[in-house]
N, C-alpha and C positions, 0 to 999 in steps of 0.2 A: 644301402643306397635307397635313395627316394623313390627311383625312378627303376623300376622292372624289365624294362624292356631298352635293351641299348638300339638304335637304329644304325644300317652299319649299309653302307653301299659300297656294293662290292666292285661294282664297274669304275668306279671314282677312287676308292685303294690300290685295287689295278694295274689299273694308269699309274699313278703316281708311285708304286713301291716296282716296277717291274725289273730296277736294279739293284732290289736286297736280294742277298743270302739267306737261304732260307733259316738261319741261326736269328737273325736281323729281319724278318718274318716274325717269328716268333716274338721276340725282345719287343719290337715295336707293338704286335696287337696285348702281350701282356701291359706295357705302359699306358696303351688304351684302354684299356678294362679297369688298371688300378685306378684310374682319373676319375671312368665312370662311377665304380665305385665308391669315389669318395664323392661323389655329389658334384663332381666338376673340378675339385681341391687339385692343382698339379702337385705334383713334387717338387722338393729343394731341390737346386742344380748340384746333387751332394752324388758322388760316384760311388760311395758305397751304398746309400740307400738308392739306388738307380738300378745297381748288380743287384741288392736283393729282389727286388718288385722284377726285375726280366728275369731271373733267378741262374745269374750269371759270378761267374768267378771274377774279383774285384780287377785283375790284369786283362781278363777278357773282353770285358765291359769295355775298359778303359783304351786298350790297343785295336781292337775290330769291329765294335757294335754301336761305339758309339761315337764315333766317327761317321757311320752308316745314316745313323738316328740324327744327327743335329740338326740336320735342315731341317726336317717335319717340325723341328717346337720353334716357339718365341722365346729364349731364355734371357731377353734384356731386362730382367726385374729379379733375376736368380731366379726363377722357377721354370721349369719343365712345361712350359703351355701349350700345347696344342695348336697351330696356326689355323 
């Protein structure tokens, strides 16, 4: 990554995740991190590369976490964007 330092507000997360699980906690700030890491790059809207980067089992993903997670992205382009 470019960029060393991720800025992350924690009052502003919050708010807005105070109805995940904390499984769906987790999933969601690892999809964070692997974004920043790539320099901003989302992910393909691809379920199995989605369960590896939250480092979820591919029925997990699919049945509980990411249902949780859809509203946070933009995915009308196929990728996982961050709103």
């Amino acid at each position: 990554s470019q960029a060393p330092i991720m800025p992350f507000y924690t009052d502003a997360y919050l708010a807005d995740t105070h109805h995940l699980s904390a499984e769906a906690h987790g999933a969601y700030l690892l999809l964070i991190l692997h974004i920043w890491r790539c320099n901003g790059t989302p992910p393909p809207d691809n379920d199995r590369q989605l369960a590896r980067i939250t480092r979820l089992s591919l029925p997990r993903w699919q049945r509980s976490i990411r249902p949780q997670l859809e509203g946070f992205f933009d995915r009308s382009d196929g990728l996982w964007r961050q709103k």
